[in-house]
KEDOFI-941576 format. One record per residue: residue number from 1; residue in three letters; chain; x, y, z of N, C-alpha, C in turn. Coordinates in pm, 1 decimal, padded with zeros to 6 digits. Layout:
N
rec k NUM	r ALA	c A	n_east X	n_north Y	n_up Z	ca_east X	ca_north Y	ca_up Z	c_east X	c_north Y	c_up Z;
...
//
This chain:
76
rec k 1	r UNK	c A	n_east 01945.2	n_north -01644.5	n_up 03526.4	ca_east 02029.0	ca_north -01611.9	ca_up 03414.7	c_east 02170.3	c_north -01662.1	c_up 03445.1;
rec k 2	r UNK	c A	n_east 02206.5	n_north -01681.8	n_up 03354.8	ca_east 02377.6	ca_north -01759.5	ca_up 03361.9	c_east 02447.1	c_north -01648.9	c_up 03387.0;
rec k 3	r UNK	c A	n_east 02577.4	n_north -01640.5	n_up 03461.5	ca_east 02685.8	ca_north -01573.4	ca_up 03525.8	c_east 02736.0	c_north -01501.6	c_up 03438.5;
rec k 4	r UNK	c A	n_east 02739.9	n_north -01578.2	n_up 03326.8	ca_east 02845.9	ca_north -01499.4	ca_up 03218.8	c_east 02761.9	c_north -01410.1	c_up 03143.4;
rec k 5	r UNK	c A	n_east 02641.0	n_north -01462.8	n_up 03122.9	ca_east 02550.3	ca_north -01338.3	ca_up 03003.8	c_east 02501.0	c_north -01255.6	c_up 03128.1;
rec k 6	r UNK	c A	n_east 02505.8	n_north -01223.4	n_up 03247.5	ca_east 02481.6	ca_north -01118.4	ca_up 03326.3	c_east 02617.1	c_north -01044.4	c_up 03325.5;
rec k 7	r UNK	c A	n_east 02737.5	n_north -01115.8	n_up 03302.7	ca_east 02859.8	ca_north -01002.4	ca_up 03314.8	c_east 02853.5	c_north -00930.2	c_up 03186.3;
rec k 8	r UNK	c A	n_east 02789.1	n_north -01021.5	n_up 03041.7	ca_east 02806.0	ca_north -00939.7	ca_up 02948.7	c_east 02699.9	c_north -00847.8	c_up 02912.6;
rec k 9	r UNK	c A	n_east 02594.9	n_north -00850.6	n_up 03006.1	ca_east 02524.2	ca_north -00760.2	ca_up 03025.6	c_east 02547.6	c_north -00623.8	c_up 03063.4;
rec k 10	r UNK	c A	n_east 02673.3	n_north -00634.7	n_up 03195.9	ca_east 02692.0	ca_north -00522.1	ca_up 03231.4	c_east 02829.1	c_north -00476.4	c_up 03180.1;
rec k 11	r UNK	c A	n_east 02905.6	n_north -00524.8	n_up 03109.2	ca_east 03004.8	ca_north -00480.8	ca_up 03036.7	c_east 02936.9	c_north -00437.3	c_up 02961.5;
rec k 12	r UNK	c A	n_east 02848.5	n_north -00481.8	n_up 02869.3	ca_east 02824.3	ca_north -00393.3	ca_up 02690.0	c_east 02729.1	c_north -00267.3	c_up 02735.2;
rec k 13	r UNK	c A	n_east 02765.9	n_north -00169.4	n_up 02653.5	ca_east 02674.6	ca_north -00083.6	ca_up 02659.2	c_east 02565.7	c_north -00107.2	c_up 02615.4;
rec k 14	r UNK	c A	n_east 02447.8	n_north -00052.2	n_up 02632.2	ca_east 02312.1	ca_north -00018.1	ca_up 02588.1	c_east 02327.7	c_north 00000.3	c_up 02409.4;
rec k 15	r UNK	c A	n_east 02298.3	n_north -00050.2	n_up 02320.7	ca_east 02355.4	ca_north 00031.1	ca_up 02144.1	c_east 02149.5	c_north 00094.0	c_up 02097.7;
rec k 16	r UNK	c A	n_east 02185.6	n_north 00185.9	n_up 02085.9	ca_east 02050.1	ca_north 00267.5	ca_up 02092.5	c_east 02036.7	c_north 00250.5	c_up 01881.5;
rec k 17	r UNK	c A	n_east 01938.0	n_north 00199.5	n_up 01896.8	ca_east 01873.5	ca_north 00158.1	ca_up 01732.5	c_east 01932.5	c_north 00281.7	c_up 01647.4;
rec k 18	r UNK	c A	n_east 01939.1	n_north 00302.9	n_up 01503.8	ca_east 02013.1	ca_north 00397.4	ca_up 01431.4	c_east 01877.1	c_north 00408.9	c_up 01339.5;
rec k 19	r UNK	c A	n_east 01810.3	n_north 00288.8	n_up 01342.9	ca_east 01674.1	ca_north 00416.8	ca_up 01225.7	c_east 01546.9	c_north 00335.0	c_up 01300.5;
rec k 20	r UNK	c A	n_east 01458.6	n_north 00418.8	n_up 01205.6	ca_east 01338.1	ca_north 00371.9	ca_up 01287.7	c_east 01193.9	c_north 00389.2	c_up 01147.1;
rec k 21	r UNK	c A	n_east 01113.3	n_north 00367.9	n_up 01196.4	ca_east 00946.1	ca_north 00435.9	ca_up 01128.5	c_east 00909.4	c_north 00507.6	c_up 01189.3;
rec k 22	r UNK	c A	n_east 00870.9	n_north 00611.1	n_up 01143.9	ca_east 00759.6	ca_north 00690.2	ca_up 01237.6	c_east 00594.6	c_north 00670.7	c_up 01229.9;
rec k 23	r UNK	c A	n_east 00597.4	n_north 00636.7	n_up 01350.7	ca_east 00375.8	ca_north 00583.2	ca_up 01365.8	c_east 00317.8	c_north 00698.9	c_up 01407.4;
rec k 24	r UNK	c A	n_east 00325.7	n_north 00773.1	n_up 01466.8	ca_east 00237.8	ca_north 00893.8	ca_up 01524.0	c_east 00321.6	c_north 01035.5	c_up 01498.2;
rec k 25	r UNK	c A	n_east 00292.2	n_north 01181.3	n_up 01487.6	ca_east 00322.2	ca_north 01250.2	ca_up 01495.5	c_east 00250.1	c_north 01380.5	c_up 01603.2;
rec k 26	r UNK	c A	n_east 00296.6	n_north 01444.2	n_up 01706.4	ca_east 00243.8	ca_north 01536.0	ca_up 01775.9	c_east 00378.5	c_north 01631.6	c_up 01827.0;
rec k 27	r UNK	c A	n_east 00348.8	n_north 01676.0	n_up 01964.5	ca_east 00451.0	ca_north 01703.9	ca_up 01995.2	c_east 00567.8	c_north 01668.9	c_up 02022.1;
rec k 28	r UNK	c A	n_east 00570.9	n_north 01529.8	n_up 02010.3	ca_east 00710.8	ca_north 01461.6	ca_up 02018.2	c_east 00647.5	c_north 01374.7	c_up 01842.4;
rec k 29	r UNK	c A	n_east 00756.8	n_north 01251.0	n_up 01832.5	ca_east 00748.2	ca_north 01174.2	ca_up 01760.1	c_east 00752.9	c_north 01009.6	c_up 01803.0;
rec k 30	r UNK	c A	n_east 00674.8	n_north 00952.5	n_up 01758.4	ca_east 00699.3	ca_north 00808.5	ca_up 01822.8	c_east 00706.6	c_north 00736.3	c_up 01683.9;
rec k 31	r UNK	c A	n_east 00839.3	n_north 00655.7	n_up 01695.4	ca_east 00910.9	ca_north 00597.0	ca_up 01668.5	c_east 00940.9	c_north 00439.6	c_up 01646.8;
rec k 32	r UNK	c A	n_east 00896.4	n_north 00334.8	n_up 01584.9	ca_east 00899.7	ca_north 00183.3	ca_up 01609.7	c_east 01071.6	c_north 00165.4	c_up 01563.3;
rec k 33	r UNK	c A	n_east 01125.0	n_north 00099.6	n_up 01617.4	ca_east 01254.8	ca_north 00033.3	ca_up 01634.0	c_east 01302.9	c_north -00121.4	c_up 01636.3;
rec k 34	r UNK	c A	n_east 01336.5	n_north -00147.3	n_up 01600.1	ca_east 01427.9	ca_north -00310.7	ca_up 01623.3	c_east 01415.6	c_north -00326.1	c_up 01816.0;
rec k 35	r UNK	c A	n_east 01447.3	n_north -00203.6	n_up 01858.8	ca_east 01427.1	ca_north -00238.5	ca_up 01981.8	c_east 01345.5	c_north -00189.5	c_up 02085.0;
rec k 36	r UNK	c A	n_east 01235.3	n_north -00152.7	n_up 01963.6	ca_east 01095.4	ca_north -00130.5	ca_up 02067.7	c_east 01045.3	c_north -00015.0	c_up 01978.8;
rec k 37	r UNK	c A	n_east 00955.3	n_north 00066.3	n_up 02089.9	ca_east 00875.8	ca_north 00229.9	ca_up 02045.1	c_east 00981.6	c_north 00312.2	c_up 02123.3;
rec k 38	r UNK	c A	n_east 00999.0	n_north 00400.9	n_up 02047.3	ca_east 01114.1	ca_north 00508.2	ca_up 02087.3	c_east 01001.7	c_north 00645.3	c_up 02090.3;
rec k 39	r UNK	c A	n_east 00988.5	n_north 00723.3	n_up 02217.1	ca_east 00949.3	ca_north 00886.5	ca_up 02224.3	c_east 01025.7	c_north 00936.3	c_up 02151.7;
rec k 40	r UNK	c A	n_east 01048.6	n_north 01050.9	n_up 02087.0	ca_east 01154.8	ca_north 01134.5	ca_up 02046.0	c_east 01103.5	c_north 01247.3	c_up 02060.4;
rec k 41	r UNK	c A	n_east 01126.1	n_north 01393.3	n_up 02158.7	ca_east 01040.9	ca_north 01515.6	ca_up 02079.6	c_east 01104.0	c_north 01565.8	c_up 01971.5;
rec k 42	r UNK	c A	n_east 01033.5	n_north 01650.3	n_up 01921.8	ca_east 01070.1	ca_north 01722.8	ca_up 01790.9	c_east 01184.1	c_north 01828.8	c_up 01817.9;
rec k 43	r UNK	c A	n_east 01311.9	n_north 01829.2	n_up 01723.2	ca_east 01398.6	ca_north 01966.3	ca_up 01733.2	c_east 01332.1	c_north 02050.5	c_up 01673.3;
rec k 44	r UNK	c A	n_east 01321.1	n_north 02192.4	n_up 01774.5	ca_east 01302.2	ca_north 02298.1	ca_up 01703.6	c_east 01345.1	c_north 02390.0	c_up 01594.0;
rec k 45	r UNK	c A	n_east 01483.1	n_north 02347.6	n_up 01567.5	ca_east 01533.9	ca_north 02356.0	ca_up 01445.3	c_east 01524.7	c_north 02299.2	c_up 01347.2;
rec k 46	r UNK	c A	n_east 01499.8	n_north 02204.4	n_up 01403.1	ca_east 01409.9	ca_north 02058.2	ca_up 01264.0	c_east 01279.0	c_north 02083.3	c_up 01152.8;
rec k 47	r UNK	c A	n_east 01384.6	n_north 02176.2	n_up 01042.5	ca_east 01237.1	ca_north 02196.1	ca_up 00908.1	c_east 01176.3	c_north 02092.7	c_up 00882.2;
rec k 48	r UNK	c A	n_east 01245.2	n_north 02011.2	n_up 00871.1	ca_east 01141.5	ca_north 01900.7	ca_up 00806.4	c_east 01012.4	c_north 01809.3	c_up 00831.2;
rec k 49	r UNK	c A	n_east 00961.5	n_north 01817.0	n_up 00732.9	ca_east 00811.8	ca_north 01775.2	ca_up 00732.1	c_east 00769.3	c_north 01619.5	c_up 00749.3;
rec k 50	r UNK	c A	n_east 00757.0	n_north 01597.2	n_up 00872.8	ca_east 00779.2	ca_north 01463.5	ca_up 00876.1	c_east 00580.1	c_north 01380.4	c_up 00861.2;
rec k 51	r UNK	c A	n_east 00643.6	n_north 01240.9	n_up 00799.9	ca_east 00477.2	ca_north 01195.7	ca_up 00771.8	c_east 00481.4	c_north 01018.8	c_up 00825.1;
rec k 52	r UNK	c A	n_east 00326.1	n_north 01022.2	n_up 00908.9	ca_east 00380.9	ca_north 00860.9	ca_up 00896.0	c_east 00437.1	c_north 00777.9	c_up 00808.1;
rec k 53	r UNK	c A	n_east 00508.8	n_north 00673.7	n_up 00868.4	ca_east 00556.2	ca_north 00604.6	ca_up 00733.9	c_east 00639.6	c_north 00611.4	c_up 00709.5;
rec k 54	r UNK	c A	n_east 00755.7	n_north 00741.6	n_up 00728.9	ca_east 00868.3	ca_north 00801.8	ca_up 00696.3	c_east 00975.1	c_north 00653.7	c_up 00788.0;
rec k 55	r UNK	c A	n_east 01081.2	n_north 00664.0	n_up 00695.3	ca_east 01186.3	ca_north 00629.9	ca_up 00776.7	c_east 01264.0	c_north 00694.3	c_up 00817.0;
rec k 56	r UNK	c A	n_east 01338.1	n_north 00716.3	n_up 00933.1	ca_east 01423.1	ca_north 00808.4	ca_up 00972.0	c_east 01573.7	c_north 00760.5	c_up 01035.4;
rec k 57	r UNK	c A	n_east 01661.3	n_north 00805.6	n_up 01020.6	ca_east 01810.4	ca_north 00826.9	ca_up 01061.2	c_east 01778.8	c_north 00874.7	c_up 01239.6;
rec k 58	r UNK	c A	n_east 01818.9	n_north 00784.8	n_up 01329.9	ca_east 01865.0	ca_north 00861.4	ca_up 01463.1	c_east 02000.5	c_north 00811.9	c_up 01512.4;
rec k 59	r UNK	c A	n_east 02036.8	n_north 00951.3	n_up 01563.6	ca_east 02151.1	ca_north 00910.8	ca_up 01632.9	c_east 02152.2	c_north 00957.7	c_up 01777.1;
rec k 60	r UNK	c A	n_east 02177.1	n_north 00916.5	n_up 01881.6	ca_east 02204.6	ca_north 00912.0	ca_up 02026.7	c_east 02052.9	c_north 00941.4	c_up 02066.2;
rec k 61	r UNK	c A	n_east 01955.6	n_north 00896.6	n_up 01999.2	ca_east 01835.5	ca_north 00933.2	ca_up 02012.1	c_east 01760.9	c_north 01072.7	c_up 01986.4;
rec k 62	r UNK	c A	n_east 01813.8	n_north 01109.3	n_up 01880.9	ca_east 01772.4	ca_north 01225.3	ca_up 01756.8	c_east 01772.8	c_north 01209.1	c_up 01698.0;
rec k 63	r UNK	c A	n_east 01684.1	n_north 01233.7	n_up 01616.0	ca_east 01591.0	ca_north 01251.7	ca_up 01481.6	c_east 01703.1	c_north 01304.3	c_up 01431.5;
rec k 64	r UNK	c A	n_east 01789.7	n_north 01240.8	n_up 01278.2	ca_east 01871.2	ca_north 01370.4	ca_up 01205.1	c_east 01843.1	c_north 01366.2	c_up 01140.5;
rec k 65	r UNK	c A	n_east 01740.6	n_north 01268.7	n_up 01055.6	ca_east 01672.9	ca_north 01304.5	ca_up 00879.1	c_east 01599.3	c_north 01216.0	c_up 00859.8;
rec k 66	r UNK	c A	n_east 01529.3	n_north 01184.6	n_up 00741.8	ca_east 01534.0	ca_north 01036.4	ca_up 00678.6	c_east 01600.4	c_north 01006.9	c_up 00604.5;
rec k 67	r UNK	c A	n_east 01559.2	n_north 00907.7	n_up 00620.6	ca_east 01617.0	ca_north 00787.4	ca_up 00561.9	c_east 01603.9	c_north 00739.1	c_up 00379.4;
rec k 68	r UNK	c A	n_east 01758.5	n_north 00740.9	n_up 00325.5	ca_east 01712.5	ca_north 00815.8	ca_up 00192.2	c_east 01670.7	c_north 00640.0	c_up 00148.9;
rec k 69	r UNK	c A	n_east 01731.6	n_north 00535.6	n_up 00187.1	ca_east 01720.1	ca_north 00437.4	ca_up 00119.0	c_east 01716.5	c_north 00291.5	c_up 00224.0;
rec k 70	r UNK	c A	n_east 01674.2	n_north 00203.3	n_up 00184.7	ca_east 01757.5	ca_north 00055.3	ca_up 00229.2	c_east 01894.0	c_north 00007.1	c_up 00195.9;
rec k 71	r UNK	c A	n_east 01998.4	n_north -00019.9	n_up 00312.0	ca_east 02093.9	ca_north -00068.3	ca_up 00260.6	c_east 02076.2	c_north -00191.0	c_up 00215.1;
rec k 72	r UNK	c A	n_east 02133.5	n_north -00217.1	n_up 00096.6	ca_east 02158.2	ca_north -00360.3	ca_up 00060.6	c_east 02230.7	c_north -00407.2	c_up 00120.9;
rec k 73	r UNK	c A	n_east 02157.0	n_north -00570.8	n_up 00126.2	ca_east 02184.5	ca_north -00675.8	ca_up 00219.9	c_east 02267.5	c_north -00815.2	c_up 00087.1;
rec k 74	r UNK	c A	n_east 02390.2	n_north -00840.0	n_up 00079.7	ca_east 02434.9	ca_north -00947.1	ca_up 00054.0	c_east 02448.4	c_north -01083.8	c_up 00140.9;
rec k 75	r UNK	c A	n_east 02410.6	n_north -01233.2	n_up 00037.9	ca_east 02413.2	ca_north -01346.5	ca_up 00113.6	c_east 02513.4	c_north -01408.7	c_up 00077.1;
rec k 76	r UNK	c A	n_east 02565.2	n_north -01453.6	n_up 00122.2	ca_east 02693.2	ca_north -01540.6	ca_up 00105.5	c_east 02693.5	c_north -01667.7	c_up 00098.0;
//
């Protein structure tokens, strides 16, 4: 690997995906991502009824809802 994309390797942080799908449901949730399969377990405060298929909102790697929509994408 080149010198410089290993320094900017370790300068940038890690940026942890912001939504996801959900493929399986059990005691945790698994998760497909832009940057892979994400575990997540379930919050126990978490009412909601989650179903495959769902899209979901995470942040720092929690589940905080779904996902109400697609953002629109403009081309220039």
């Amino acid at each position: 690997m080149h010198p410089l994309r290993r320094l900017q390797n370790l300068l940038a942080p890690p940026v942890s995906p912001n939504h996801g799908t959900i493929l399986a449901i059990g005691t945790d949730l698994r998760i497909a991502t832009s940057s892979g399969l994400l575990s997540v377990p379930r919050a126990v405060t978490d009412a909601t009824v989650y179903r495959v298929g769902d899209s979901v909102v995470l942040s720092n790697g929690v589940v905080v809802g779904r996902r109400n929509g697609t953002p629109t994408v403009y081309v220039l």
